[in-house]
C-alpha positions as CSV (number, residue, x, y, z in Angstrom):
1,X,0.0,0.0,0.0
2,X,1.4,3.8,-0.5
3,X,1.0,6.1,1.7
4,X,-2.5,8.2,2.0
5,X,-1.3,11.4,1.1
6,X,0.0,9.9,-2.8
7,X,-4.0,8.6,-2.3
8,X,-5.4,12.1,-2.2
9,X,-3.1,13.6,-4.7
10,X,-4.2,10.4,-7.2
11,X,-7.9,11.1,-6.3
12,X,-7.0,15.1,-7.1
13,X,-5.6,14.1,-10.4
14,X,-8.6,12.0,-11.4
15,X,-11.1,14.7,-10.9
16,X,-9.5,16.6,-12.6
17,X,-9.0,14.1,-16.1
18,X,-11.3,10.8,-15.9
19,X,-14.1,12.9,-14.7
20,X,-13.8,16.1,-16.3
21,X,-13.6,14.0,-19.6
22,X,-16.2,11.3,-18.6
23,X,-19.0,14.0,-18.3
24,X,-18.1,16.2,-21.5
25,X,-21.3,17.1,-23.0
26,X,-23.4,15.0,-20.1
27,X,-25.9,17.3,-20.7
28,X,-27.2,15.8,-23.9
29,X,-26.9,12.2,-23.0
30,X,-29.6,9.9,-22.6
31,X,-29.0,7.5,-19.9
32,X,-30.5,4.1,-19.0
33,X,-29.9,1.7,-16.4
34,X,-27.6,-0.5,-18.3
35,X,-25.8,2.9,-19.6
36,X,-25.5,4.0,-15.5
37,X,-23.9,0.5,-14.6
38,X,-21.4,1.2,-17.4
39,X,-20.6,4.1,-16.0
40,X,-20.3,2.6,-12.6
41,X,-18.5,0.2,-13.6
42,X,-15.8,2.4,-15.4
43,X,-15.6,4.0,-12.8
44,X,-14.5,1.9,-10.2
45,X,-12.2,0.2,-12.7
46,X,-10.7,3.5,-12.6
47,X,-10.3,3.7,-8.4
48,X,-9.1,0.1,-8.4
49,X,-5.9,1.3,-11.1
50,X,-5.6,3.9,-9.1
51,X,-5.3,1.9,-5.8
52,X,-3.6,-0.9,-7.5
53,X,-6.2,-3.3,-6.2
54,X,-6.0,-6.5,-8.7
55,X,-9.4,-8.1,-10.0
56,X,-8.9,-10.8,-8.4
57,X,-9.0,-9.3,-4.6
58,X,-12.2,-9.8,-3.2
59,X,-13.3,-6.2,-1.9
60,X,-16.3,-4.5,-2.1
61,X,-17.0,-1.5,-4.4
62,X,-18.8,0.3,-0.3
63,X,-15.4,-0.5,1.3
64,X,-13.3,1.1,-1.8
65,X,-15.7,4.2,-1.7
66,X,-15.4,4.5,1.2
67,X,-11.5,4.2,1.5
68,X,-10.7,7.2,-0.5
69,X,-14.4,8.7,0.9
70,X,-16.2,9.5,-2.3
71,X,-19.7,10.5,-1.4
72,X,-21.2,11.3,-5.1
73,X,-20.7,9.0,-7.8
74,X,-20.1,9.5,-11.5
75,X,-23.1,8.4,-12.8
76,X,-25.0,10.7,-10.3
77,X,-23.1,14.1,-11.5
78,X,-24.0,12.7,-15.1
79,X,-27.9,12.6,-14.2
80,X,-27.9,16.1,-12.0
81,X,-26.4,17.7,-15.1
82,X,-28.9,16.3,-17.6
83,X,-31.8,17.5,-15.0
84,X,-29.6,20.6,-14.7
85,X,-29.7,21.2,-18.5
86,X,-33.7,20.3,-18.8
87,X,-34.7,23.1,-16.0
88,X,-32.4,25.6,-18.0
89,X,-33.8,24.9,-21.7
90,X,-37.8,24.5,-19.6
91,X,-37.5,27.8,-18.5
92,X,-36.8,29.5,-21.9
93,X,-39.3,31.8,-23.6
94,X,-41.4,29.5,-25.7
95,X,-40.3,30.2,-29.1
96,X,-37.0,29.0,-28.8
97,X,-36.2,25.6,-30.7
98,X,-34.3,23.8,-28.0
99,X,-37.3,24.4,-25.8
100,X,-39.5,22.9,-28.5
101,X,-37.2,19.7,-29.3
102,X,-36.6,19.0,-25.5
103,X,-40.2,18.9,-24.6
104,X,-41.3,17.0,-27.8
105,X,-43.7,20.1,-29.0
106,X,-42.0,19.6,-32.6
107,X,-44.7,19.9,-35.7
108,X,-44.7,17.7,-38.1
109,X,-46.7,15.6,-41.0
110,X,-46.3,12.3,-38.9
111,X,-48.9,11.7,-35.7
112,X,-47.5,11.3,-32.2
């Protein structure tokens, strides 16, 4: 094991690429379940490079997050953004095309 202080610089350093780069554009994503366990699970591949934990070491994902005390995830930045982003484009004046595409108020020849 390293020392905790190389811990909390490594945990500074991933904010700052892996998740910065993971939620480019999170706004505009649609995300399922399968896509938020993908996401999840990245993740925690991530921490366990960081931590040098092998696969084959049988901790938990709680007792990792909660060894370098992580209280949001990755996935739950992702969704708060989207929301985030809906509230924004909602309260636009009502002429304005993102407005209309987001809310699904779109004419068109076809019937919803």
């Amino acid at each position: 094991m390293r020392p905790a202080h190389c811990h909390k610089i490594d945990q500074i350093h991933s904010i700052c690429l892996f998740i910065t780069c993971m939620s480019n554009a999170a706004e505009t994503w649609t995300i399922n379940a399968a896509d938020r366990q993908r996401i999840n699970a990245f993740e925690m591949w991530c921490w366990r490079r960081m931590l040098r934990i092998p696969w084959t070491a049988h901790g938990t994902k709680a007792s990792m997050l909660r060894q370098l005390k992580i209280t949001r995830r990755l996935s739950t930045t992702c969704l708060k953004r989207i929301l985030e982003y809906f509230g924004h484009i909602a309260r636009r004046d009502g002429d304005n095309l993102e407005k209309i595409v987001v809310t699904g108020k779109a004419e068109g020849r076809r019937p919803r």
